[in-house]
C-alpha positions as CSV (number, residue, x, y, z in Angstrom):
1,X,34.3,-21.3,-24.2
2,X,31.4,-21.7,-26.5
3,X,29.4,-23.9,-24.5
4,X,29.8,-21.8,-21.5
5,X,28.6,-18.6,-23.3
6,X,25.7,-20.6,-24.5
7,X,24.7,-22.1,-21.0
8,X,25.2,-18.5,-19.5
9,X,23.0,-17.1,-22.5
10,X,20.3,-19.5,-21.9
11,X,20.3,-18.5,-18.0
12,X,19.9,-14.8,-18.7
13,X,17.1,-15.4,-21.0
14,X,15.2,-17.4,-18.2
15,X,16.2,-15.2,-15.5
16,X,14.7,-12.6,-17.8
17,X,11.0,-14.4,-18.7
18,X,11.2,-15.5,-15.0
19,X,11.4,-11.5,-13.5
20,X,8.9,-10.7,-16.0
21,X,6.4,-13.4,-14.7
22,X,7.1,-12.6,-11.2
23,X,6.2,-8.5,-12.3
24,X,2.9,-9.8,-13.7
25,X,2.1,-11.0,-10.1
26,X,2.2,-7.9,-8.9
27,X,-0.2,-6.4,-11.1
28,X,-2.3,-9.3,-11.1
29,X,-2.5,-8.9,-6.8
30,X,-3.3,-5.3,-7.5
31,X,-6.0,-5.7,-9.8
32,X,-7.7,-8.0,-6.7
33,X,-6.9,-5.8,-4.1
34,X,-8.4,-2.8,-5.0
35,X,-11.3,-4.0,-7.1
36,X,-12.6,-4.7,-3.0
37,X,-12.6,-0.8,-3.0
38,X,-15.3,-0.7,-5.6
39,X,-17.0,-3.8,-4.4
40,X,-17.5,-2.1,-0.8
41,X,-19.4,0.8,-2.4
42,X,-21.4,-1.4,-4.6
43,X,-22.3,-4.1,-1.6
44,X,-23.0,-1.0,0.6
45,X,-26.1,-0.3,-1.9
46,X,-26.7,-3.7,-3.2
47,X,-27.3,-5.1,0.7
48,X,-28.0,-2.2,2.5
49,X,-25.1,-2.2,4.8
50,X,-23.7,0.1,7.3
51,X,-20.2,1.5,6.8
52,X,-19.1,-1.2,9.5
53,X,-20.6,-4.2,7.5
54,X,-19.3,-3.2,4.1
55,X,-16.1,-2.8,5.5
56,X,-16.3,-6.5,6.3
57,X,-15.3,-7.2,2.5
58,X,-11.8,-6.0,3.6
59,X,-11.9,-8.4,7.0
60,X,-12.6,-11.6,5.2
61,X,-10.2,-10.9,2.5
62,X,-7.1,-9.9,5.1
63,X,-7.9,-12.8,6.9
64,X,-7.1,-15.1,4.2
65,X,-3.3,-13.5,3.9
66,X,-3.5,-14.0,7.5
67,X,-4.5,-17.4,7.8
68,X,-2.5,-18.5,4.7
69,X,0.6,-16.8,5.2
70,X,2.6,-19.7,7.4
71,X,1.3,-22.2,5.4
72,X,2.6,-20.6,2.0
73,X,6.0,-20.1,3.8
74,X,6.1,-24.2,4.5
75,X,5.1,-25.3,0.7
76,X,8.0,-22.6,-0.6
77,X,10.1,-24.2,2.2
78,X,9.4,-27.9,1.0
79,X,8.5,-27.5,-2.8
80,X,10.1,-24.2,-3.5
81,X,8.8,-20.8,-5.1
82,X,7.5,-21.6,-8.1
83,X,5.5,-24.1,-7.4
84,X,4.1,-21.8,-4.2
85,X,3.5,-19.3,-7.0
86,X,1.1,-21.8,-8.6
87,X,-0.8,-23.1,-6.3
88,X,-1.2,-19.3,-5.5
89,X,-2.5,-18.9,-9.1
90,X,-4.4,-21.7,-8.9
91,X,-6.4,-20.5,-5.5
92,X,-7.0,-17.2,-7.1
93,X,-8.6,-18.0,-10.1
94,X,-11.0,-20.4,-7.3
95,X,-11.5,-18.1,-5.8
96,X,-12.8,-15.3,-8.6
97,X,-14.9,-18.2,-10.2
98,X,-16.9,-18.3,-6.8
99,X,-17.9,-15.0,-7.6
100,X,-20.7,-17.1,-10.2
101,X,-22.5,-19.2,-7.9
102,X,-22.3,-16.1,-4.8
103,X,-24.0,-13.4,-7.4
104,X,-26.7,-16.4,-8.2
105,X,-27.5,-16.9,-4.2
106,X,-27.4,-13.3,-3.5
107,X,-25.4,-14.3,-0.7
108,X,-22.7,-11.1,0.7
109,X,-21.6,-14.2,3.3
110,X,-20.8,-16.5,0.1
111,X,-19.2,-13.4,-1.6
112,X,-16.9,-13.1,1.7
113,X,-16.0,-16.6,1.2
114,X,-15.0,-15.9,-2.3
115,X,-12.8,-13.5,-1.1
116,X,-11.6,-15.2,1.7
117,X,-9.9,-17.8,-1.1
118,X,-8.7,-14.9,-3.1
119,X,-6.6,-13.6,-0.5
120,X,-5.3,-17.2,0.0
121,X,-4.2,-17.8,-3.3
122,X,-2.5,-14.4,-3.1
123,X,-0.9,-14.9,0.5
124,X,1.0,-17.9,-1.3
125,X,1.6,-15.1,-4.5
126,X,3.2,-12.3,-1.9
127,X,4.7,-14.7,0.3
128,X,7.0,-15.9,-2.4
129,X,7.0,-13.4,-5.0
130,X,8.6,-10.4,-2.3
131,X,11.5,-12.5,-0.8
132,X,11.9,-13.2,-4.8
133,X,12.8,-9.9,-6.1
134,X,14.9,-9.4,-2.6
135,X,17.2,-12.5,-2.9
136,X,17.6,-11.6,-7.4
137,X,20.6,-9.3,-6.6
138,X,23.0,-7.7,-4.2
139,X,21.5,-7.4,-0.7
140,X,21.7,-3.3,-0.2
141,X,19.9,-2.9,-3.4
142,X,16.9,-5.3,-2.4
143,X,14.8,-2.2,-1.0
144,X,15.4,-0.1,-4.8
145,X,14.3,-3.9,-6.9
146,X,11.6,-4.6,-4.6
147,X,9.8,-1.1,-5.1
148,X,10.8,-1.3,-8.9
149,X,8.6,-4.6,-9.0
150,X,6.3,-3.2,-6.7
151,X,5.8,-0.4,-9.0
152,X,3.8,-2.4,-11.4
153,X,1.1,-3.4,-8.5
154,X,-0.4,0.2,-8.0
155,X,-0.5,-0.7,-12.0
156,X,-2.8,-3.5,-11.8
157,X,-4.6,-1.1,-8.7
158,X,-5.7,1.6,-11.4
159,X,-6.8,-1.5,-13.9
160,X,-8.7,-3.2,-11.0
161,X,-10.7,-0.1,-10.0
162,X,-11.2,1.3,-13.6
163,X,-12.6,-2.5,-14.2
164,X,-15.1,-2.3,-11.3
165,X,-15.7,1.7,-12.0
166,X,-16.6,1.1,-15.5
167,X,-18.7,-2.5,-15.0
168,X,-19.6,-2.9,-11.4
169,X,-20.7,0.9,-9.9
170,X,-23.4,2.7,-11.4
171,X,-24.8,6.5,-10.6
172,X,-28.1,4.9,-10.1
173,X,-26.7,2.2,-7.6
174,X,-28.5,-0.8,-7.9
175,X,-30.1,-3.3,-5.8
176,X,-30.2,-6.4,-5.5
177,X,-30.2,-9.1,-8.2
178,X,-29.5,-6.6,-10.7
179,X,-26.7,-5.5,-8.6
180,X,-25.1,-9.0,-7.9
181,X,-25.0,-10.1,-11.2
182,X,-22.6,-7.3,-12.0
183,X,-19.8,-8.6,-10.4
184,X,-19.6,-11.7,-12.9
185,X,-18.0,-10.6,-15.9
186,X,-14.8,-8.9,-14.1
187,X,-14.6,-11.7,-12.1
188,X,-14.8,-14.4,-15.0
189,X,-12.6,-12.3,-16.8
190,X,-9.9,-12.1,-13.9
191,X,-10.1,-15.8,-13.3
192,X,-9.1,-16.7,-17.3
193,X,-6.3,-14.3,-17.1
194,X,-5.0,-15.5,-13.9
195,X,-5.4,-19.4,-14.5
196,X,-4.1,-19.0,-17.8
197,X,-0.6,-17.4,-15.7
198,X,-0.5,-20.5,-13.8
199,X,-0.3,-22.6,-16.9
200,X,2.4,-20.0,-18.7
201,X,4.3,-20.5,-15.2
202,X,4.6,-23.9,-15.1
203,X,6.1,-24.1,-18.6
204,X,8.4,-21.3,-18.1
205,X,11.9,-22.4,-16.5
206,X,13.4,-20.5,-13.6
207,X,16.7,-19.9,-12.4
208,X,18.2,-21.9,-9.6
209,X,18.9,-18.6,-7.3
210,X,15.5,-17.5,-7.9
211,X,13.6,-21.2,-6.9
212,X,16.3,-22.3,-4.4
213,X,16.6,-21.5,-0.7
214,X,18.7,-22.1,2.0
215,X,16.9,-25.0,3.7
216,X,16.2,-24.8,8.0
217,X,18.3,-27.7,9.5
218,X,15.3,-27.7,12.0
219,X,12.0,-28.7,12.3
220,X,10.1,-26.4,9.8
221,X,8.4,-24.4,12.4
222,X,11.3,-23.5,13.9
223,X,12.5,-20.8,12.2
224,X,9.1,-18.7,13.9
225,X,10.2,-19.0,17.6
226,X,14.0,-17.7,16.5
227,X,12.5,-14.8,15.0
228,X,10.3,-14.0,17.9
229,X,13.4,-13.1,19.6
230,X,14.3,-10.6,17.1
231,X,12.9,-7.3,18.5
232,X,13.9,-5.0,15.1
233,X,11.9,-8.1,13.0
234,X,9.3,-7.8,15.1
235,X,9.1,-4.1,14.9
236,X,9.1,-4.0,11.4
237,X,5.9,-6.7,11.2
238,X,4.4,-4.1,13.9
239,X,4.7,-1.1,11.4
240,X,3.7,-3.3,8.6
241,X,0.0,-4.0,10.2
242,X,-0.4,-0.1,10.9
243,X,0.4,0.7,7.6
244,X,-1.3,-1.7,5.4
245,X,-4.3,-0.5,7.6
246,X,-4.0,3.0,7.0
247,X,-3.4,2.2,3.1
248,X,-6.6,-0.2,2.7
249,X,-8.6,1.8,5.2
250,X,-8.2,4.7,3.4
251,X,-8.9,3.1,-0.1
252,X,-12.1,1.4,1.1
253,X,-13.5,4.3,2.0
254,X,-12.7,6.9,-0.5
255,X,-15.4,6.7,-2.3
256,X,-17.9,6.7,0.7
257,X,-15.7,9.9,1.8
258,X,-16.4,11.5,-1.6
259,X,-20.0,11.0,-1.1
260,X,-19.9,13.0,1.9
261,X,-18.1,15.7,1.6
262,X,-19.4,16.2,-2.3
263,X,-23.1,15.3,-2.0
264,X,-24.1,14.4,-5.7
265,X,-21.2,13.3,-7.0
266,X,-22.4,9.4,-7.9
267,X,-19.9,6.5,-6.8
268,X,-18.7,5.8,-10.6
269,X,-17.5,9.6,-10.2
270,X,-16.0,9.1,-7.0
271,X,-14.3,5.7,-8.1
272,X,-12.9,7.6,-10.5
273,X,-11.1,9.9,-8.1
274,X,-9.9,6.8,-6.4
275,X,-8.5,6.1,-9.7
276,X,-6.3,9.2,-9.7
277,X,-5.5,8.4,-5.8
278,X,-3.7,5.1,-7.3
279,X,-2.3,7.1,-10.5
280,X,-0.4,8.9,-7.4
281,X,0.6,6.0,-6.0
282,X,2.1,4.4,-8.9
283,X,3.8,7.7,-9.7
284,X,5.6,7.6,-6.0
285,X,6.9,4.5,-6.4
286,X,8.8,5.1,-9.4
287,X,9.6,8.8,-7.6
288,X,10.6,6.6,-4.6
289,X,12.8,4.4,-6.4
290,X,14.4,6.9,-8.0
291,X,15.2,8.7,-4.5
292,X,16.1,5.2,-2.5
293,X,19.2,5.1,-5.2
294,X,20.4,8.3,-2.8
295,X,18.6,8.2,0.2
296,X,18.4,5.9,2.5
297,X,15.2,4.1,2.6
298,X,14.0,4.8,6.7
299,X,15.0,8.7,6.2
300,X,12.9,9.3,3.0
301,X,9.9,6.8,4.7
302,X,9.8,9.0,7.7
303,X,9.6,12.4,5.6
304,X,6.9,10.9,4.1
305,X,5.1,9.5,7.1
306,X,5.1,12.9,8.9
307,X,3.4,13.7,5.4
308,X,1.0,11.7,5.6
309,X,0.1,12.2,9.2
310,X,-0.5,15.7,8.2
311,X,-2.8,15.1,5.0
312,X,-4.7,12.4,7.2
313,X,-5.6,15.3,9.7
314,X,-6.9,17.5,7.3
315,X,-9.1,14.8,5.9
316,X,-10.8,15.2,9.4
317,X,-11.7,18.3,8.6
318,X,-13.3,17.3,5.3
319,X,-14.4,19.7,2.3
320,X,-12.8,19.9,-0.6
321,X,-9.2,20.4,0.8
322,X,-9.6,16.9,3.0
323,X,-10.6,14.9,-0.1
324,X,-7.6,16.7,-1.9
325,X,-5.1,15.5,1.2
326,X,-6.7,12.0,1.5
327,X,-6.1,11.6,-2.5
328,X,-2.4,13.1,-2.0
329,X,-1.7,10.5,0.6
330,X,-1.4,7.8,-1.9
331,X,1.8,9.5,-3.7
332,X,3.9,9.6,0.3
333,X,2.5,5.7,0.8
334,X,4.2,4.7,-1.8
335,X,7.5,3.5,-0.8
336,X,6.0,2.2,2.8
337,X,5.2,-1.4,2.1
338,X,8.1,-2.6,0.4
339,X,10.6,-0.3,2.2
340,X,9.1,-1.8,5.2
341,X,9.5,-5.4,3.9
342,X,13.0,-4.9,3.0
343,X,14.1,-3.5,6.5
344,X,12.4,-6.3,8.2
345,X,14.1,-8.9,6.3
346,X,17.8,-7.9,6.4
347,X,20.1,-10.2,7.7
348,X,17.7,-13.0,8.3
349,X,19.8,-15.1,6.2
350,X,17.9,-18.8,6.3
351,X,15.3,-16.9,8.2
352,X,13.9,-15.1,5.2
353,X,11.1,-17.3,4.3
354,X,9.6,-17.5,7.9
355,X,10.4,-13.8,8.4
356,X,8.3,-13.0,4.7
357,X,5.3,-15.1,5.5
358,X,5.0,-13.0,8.9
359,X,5.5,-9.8,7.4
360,X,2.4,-11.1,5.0
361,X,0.2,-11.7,7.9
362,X,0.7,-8.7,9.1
363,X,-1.5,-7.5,6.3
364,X,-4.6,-8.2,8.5
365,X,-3.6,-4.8,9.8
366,X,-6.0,-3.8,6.9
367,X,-8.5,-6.0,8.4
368,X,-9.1,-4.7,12.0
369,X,-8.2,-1.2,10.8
370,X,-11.0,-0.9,7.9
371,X,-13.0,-2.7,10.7
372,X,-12.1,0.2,13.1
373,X,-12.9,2.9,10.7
374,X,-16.1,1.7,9.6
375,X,-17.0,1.6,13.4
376,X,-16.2,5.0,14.4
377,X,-17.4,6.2,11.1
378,X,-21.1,4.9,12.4
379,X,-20.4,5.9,16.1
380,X,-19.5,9.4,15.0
381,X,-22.3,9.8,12.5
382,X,-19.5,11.0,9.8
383,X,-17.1,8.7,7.7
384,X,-14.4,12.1,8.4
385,X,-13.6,10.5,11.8
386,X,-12.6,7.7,10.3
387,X,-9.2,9.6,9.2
388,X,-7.9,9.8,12.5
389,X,-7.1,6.1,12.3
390,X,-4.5,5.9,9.3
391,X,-3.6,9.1,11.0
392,X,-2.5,7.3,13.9
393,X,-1.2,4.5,11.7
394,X,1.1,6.9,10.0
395,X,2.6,8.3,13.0
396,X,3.4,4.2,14.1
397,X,5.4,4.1,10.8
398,X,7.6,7.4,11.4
399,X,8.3,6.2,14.3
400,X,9.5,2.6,13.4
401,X,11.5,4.8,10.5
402,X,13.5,7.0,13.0
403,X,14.1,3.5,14.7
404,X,15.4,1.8,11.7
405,X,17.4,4.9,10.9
406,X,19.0,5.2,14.3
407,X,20.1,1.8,14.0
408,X,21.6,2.1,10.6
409,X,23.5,4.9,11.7
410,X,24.6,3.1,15.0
C-alpha cells in the first residue's frame, strides 16, 4: 500500500539521522576523554604536581561516571533515551564552559570540578547511547554494531589529543597563568559544538525501538538488587573496572613515559606519539569488527589480553622497545570495552538499563587505577613501574574471557 511504503520510508530515514546522531556521541565522548591525557601533562608543569596529583584529573573525572551512572539509568527509565541524551549534552557543554572561570582563578581544584561535570554529562551520554546501538538490531550481532559505533570514539580520541597537542602542550611548558589560559579556546570550542548537538537532537525524531524500553513493573531501584544475584553480570562489571583502568592508566601517562625513557623529546612530541597510540586503536576496532563477524567475541578478547599482558611487561623494562609495546597495546584494547559491555548485558531482558548504568560505573576503574599508578610511579622513583598495573588488569580480563567462553560453549 502506498501509505504504508511511505510511513516505512519515513521510519528508515529517522532510524538513519537517529544512528548517525547517536555515532557523533561517540566521538564527541572521545574528544573529552582523552583531551585529560594532554591536560595531565600540561597540569603536571602548570602546578607543579607529582605524578600522583596529576593523575587526580583522571579521579575526578571517573568519579562523575561513577556517581552519575544510576541516576542516568532512572531518567532513561522514566523519560526515555533521548531526552537522557540531552540532558547529557547539556551537562557537558556545563561543564567545558567551567573551564573559563577555573583558568581565570588558577584553581587545579575548580578545573577538577569542571571535569567532574563533564564526566556527568557523559555518564548520562554512555549510559544510554551503549544499550542504544545493542537493542537497534538482532541480539547476537549487538557485540559487531556496538564496536562499529564504538569505532568512531577512538575517532574523536585522535581529534581530542591532536586539539590539546596542537593548543594546550608546548616544548617550553608553561607555568602558570600563561599556562591556564591555554585550556580556554579547546574548551569554548568543545562546548559550542556539543550544545549546538543537543539542540540538533531535540529536533531530530527517533524511532520508537530506539527511545522505548521495557518498563520495571517494580519500584525503579529494583532492578539493581536482581542483578546482584547475577554472578556472570557481576563478572563482567568486574573485568570492566580493570580494564578501563589499564586503558586510561596507560593513556594518562604516555606522555610522562615518553619523557622518561626519551629524555628531550618535549611533551607536544610525545602527545604526538599518543596520537599514533589512538591511530592504533581506532584501526583495531574496525580490525576487531571485522574478526567478531567470525570469531566469537570472548576467544578473540582473550588472544588479545594475553597480548597485552605481554607488551605491558615489556614496558617495565622501558627503552625504546617498552614505549614501542605500551603504544602497540592500544591496537589489542580495542575490542575490550564494548565486547565486554555486550557480554555483560545479554539476556538481561528488562534488566538492560540497570545492568548499562553499572557497567558505566564501573569506569571508576580508571579512577583508582591511574591513582595507583601515579603512586607507585613516585614510590618507585620511575613512571616504568607503573606498567605492572594495566599488566595486572589485562590478565583480570583474559581471565573473565576464558570464563565467558567456557560458558558459551557449555
Amino acid at each position: 500500500m502506498p501509505g504504508a511504503s511511505v510511513e516505512r520510508s519515513d521510519h528508515e530515514r529517522s532510524s538513519r539521522a537517529a544512528m548517525v546522531l547517536i555515532t557523533g556521541l561517540f566521538f564527541l565522548w572521545g574528544v573529552a576523554n582523552n583531551l585529560n591525557d594532554v591536560l595531565i601533562a600540561h597540569f603536571r608543569h602548570v602546578f607543579s604536581l607529582t605524578d600522583f596529583q596529576s593523575g587526580l584529573v583522571q579521579s575526578a573525572f571517573y568519579l562523575g561516571y561513577f556517581c552519575f551512572a544510576i541516576p542516568a539509568a532512572l531518567v532513561a527509565e522514566r523519560l526515555g533515551y533521548k531526552a537522557t541524551v540531552i540532558l547529557g549534552l547539556l551537562l557537558f557543554g556545563g561543564g567545558a564552559l567551567l573551564f573559563l572561570p577555573a583558568s581565570s582563578q588558577l584553581s587545579y581544584g575548580f578545573f577538577l570540578f569542571a571535569l567532574f561535570v563533564i564526566a556527568s554529562g557523559l555518564a548520562f551520554l554512555e549510559t544510554a547511547a551503549n544499550p542504544m546501538v545493542a537493542v537497534m538490531g538482532s541480539a547476537d550481532r549487538s557485540a559487531q554494531r556496538l564496536n562499529l559505533a564504538q569505532a568512531f570514539n577512538p575517532l574523536g580520541s585522535i581529534a581530542g589529543v591532536a586539539l590539546g597537542a596542537t593548543l594546550i602542550l608546548s616544548d617550553a611548558p608553561q607555568q602558570g597563568a600563561a599556562g591556564a589560559a591555554a585550556v580556554r579556546l579547546p574548551y569554548l570550542a568543545i562546548a559550542i559544538v556539543v550544545l549546538g548537538w543537543a539542540v540538533v537532537l531535540a529536533f531530530t525524531r527517533f524511532p520508537r525501538a530506539a527511545t522505548q524500553a521495557e518498563r520495571n513493573s517494580g519500584p525503579a531501584l529494583a532492578g539493581y538488587g536482581a542483578l546482584l544475584r547475577r554472578p556472570r553480570y557481576l563478572a563482567g562489571v568486574v573485568a570492566q573496572f580493570f580494564y578501563v583502568g589499564a586503558q586510561v592508566g596507560i593513556w594518562s601517562y604516555l606522555i610522562r613515559y615518553a619523557e622518561h625513557v626519551m629524555p628531550g623529546i618535549g611533551a607536544q612530541k610525545a602527545a604526538w606519539l599518543l596520537t599514533l597510540s589512538l591511530a592504533l586503536f581506532m584501526i583495531g576496532r574496525f580490525v576487531g569488527a571485522a574478526l567478531l563477524a567470525k570469531v566469537d567475541g570472548a576467544r578473540l578478547m582473550a588472544l588479545f589480553a594475553g597480548i597485552n599482558i605481554a607488551l605491558s611487561l615489556l614496558a617495565v623494562a622501558g627503552g625504546l622497545v617498552g614505549l614501542v609495546a605500551l603504544v602497540a597495546t592500544s591496537f589489542f584494547m580495542s575490542i575490550m570495552y564494548p565486547t565486554i559491555f555486550a557480554l555483560s548485558l545479554r539476556d538481561l531482558g528488562p534488566l538492560t538499563k540497570a545492568g548499562a548504568s553499572m557497567i558505566v560505573m564501573a569506569i571508576i576503574g580508571g579512577a583508582v587505577l591511574t591513582m595507583a599508578m601515579g603512586l607507585l610511579s613516585d614510590i618507585s622513583g620511575t613512571i616504568r613501574m607503573a606498567m605492572l598495573v594495566p599488566a595486572f588488569c589485562f590478565a583480570i580480563v583474559a581471565l573473565y574471557a576464558r570464563a565467558a567462553r567456557r560458558e558459551g560453549t557449555a
